[in-house]
C-alpha positions in Angstrom: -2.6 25.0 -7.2 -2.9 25.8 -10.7 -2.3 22.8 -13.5 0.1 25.3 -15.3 2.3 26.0 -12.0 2.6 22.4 -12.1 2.1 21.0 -15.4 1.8 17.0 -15.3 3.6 16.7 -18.3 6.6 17.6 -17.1 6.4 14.2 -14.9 7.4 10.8 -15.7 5.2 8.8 -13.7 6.7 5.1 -14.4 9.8 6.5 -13.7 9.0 8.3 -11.1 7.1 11.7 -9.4 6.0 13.1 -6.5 2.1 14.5 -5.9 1.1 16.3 -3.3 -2.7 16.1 -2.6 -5.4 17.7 -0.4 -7.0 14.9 0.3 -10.9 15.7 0.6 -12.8 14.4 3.6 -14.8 11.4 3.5 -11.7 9.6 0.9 -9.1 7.3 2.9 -5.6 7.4 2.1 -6.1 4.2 0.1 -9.2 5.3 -1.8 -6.9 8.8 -3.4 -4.1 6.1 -4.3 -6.5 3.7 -6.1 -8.3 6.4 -7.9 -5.2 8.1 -8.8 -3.7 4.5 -9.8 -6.8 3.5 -12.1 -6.3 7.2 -13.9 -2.4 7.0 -15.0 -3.3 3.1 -15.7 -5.9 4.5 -18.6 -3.3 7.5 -19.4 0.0 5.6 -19.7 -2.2 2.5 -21.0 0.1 0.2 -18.8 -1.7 -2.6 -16.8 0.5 -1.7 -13.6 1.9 1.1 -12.4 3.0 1.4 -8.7 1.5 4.2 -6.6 1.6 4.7 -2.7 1.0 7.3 -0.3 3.2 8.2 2.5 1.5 8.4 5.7 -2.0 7.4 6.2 -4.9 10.4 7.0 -8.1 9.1 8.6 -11.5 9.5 6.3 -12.4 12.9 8.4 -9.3 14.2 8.4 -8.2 16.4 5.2 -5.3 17.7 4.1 -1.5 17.0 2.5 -1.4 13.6 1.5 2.3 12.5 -0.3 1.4 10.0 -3.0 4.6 8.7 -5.0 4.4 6.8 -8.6 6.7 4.4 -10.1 10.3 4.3 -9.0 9.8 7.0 -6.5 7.7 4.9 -4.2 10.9 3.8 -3.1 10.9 7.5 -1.5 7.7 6.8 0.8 9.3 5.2 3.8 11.6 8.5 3.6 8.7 10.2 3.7 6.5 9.0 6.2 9.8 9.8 8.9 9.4 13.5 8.5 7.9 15.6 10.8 4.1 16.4 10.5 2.1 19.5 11.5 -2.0 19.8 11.9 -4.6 21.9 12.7 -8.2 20.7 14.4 -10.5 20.8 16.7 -11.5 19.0 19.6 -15.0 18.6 21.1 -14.2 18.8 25.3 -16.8 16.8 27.8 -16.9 13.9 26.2 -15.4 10.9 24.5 -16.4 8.3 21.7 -14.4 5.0 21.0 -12.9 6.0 17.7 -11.1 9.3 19.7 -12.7 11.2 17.0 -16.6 12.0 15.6 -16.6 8.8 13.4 -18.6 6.9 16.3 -21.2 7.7 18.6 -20.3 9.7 22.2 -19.6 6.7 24.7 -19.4 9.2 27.6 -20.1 12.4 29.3 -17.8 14.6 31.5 -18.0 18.0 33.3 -16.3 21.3 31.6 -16.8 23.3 34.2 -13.9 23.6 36.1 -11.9 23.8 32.8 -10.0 27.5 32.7 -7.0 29.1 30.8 -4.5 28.0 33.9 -5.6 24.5 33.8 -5.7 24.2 30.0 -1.9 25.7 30.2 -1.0 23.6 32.9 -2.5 20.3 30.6 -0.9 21.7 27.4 2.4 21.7 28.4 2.7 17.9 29.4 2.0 17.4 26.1 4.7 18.9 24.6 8.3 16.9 24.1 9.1 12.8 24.9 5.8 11.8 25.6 4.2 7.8 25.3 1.1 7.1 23.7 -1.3 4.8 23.4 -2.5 4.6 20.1 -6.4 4.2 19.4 -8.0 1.0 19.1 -9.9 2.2 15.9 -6.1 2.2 13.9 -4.9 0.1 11.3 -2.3 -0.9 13.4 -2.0 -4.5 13.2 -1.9 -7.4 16.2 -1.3 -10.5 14.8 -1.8 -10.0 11.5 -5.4 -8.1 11.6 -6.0 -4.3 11.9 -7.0 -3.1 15.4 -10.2 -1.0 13.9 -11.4 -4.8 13.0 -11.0 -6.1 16.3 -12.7 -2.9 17.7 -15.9 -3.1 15.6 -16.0 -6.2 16.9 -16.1 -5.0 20.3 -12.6 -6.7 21.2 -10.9 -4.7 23.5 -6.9 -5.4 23.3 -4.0 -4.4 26.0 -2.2 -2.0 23.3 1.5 -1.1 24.3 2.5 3.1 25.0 4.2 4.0 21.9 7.1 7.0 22.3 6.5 10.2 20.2 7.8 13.8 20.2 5.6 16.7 19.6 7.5 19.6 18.9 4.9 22.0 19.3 1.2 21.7 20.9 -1.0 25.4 20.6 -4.3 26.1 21.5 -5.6 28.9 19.2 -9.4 29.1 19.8 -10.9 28.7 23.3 -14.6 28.4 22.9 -15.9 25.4 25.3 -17.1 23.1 24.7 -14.6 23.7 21.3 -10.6 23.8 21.3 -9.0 24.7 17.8 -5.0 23.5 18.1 -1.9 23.4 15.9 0.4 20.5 16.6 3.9 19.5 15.2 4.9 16.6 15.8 7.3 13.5 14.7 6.1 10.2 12.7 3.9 7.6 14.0 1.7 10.5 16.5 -2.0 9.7 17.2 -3.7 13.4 17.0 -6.8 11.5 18.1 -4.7 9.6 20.7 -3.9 13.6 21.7 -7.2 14.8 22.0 -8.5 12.0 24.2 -5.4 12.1 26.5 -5.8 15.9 26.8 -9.4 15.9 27.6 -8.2 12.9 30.6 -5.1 15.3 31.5 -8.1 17.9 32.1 -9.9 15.3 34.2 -12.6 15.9 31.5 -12.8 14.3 28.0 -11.9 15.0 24.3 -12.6 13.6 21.0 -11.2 15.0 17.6 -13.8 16.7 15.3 -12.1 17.9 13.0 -8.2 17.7 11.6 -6.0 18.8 8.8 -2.9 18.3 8.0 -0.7 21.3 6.4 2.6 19.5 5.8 5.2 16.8 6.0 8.5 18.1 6.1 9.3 20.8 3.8 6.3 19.4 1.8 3.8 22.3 2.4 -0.1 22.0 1.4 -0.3 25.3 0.2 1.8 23.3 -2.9 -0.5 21.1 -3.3 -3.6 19.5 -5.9 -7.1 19.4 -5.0 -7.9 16.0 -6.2 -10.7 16.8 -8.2 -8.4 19.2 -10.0 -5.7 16.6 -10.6 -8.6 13.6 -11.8 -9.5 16.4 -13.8 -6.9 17.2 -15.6 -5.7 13.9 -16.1 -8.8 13.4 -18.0 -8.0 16.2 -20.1 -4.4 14.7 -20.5 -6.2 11.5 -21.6 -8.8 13.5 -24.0 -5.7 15.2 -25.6 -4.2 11.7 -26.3 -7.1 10.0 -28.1 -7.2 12.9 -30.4 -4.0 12.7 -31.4 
């Protein structure tokens, strides 16, 4: 997206807006909202400004991330309820602890009895009401501490099936070991919790190795700022200030 098909300075951000981001891999969800944070801090030259993001991306995953400033991040838990939909990648034969390529293979399987009937056959029990477990490496909290910090401790914890609904599960590249997929599905889904109960459906293994996520609603990420671009240009917003 262009800065003049979506001029910033047409938004209020202390009263309120709405930024859609691509968020670049390698940045968690909480890094974008800090950096974006310590930016409209130095523009607005306010010592607080509230900004959150709806719906949490992992650090490998890239893609539409919803941050809302001000009033507006009254919006997020409105948000974070609409429907998601991704595209990826999983790596079949073999599984790592994280369910996706931010740790080490754990474990090996055989691909070879894997064909188009059996991958159809697996697909569709993925598709509708289905429970899921999510992974330990999540920031879901049990008593009062993340799970991912109880994992890299080695805990291992009895996590309950959590019920989800995937609208839609596609498989459009078949290139074993590789899988690309496009998934829809409703808040609080796993996709790495997918991938490794996929690979177990196919009485193989999976792990995610790469995902992207291409819209929230009728949020769509074809709308949205690279974040370099948006740092950017809110330097140039700032540069414009001081010369004033």
């Amino acid at each position: 997206m262009e800065p003049e098909d979506n001029p910033l300075p047409a938004y209020d951000f202390l009263a309120g807006a709405t930024l859609l981001i691509d968020k670049p891999q390698g940045w968690t969800s909480f890094d974008v909202v800090n950096k974006v944070r310590y930016k409209l801090k130095h523009l607005l030259k306010v010592k607080k400004i509230k900004v959150g993001h709806a719906g949490t991306l992992d650090p490998m995953a890239t893609g539409l991330l919803i941050l809302c400033t001000g009033k507006f991040t009254k919006k997020l838990t409105q948000f974070q309820g609409l429907p998601k939909t991704y595209t990826g990648t999983m790596q079949m034969g073999s599984v790592t602890p994280s369910y996706d390529a931010e740790t080490e293979v754990s474990e090996r399987f055989p691909i070879d009895h894997i064909d188009e009937k059996l991958l159809e056959e697996a697909r569709k029990k993925f598709v509708g009401d289905i429970e899921q477990v999510p992974p330990m490496f999540s920031a879901i909290k049990v008593n009062g501490q993340p799970l991912y910090k109880k994992a890299r401790k080695g805990e291992q914890l009895e996590i309950e099936p959590r019920p989800v609904h995937i609208y839609d599960f596609d498989l459009t590249r078949l290139e074993l070991p590789e899988i690309d997929f496009s998934v829809s599905c409703s808040k609080g889904t796993y996709i790495r919790s997918l991938a490794y109960d996929f690979g177990k459906a196919l009485e193989s293994g999976a792990y995610l190795t790469a995902l992207r996520r291409t819209s929230v609603g009728e949020f769509r990420l074809e709308d949205a700022w690279q974040l370099e671009q948006l740092l950017d240009y809110i330097d140039e917003m700032q540069a414009a200030k001081t010369e004033d």
